[in-house]
N, C-alpha and C positions, 0 to 999 in steps of 0.2 A: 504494500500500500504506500501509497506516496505524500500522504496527509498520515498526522498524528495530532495527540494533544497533549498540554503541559501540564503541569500541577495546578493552574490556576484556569484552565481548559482553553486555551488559547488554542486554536488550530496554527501548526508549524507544516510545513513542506517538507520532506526530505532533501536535504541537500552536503555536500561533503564540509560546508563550512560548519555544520553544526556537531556538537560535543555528544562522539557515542556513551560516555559516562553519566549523562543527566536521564533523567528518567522521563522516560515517556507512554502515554498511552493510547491503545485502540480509542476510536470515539464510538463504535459499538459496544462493544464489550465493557468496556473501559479497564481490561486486563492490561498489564505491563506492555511494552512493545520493545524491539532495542532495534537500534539505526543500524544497515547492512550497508558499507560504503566502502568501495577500494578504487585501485587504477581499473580495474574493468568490468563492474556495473554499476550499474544507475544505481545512485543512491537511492534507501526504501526503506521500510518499516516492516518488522517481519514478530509476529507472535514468537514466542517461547515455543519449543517443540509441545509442553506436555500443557500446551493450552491449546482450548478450542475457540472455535468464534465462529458462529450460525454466517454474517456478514462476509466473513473472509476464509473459508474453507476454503478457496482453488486456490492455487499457488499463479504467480504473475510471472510470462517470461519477460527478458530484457524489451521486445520486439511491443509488447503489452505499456510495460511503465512508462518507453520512449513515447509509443503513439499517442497515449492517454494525456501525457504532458502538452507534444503538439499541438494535438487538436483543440486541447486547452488555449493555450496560444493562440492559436489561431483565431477562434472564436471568442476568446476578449477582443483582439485584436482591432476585430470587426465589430465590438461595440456590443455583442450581448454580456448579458448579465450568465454566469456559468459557475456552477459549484463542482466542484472535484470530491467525486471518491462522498459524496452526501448521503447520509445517513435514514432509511425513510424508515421509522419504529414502525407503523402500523402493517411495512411488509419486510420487518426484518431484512431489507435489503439495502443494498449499494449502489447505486449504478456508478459507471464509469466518469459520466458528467452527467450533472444533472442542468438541461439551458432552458433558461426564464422559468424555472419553478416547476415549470410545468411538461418537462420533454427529457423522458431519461437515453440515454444515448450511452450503448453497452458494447464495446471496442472488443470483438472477439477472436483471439489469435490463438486458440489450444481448442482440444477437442472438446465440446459441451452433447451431453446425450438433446436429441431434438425434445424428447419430454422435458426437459430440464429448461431447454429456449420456448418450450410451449408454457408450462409453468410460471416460469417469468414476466413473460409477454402477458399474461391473462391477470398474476399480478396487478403488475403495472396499467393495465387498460382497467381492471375491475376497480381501481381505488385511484380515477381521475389524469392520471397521466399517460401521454402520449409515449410509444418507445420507437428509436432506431437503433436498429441492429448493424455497425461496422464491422465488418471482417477484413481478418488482416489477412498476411499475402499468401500465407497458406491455404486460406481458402479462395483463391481467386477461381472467379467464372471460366468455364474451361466447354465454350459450346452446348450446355446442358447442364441444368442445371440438377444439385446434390439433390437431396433430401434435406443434409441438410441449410443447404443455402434456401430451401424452399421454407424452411421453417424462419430463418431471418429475413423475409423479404418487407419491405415496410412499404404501406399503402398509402399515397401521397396523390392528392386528388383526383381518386377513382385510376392510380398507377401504381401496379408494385413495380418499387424500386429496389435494388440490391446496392449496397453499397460498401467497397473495399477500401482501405486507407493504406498506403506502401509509407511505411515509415523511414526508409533511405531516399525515398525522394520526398520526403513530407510530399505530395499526393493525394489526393480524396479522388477516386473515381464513381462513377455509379451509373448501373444500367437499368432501363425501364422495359417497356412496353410486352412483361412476362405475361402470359396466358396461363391459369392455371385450368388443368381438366377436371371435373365432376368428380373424381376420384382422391385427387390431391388434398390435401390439406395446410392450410397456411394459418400459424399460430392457434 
């Protein structure tokens, strides 16, 4: 995770200027956390092996914390309002960013079961917000489409759209005009 909080709950960033000795915590959980930072990854926040956290069960690869950051960037950038890594209690969940309050946007670069992005999805739609599913480059569109890329496909005025982000070229792509058949199911 790339957000944590202090003793006085101040949400901090991960970053290498900050001291792995001070103590930090999940803002789910609000269990211990300690700062993972070297010459070769991304600084981050990581639970205690013999702790759990409902919020942050999946592990984040490098390809994950870079995009999450960017797309971050990017979209302040441009002027919206965007929470990182935002806590929502009523669905024990995280999303990746969460932009204008209302739109969680979940950057997915590892394998997720499709029940698991359906579960999510139905979440997030059943208690007022909007989601986009980005997938990263492991998952890129490849003339037909997965199962489960069909399961991330987000519906953007009467269009599913699919959307990939390559994090070596900061990149957003995204393709439309998918047809799903009678038989498919989407979220």
């Amino acid at each position: 995770m790339l957000i944590a909080t202090n003793k006085t709950n101040e949400q901090i960033l991960a970053d290498k200027a900050l001291c792995k000795t001070k103590t930090y915590y999940c803002p789910s959980c609000q269990n211990r956390v300690h700062l993972k930072a070297g010459s070769t990854i991304r600084p981050h926040f990581a639970h205690y092996k013999k702790e759990a956290c409902a919020a942050f069960s999946e592990g984040e690869t490098e390809e994950h914390l870079l995009g999450k950051q960017q797309l971050y960037d990017w979209l302040v950038g441009l002027g919206h309002s965007v929470e990182m890594e935002a806590y929502l209690p009523g669905l024990m969940q995280r999303p990746d960013l969460l932009l204008e309050g209302k739109i969680a946007i979940e950057f997915q670069c590892s394998g997720l079961s499709i029940e698991r992005v359906k579960e999510r999805t139905k979440g997030y739609l059943n208690n007022g917000y909007k989601v986009v599913w980005i997938l990263g480059e492991h998952f890129t569109y490849k003339k037909k489409l997965t199962a489960f890329q069909k399961a991330c496909l987000t519906k953007i005025q009467n269009q599913l759209v699919l959307f990939h982000y390559f994090v070596t070229h900061k990149r957003l792509e995204y393709r439309y005009n998918f047809q799903l058949q009678q038989n498919d199911t989407m979220q």
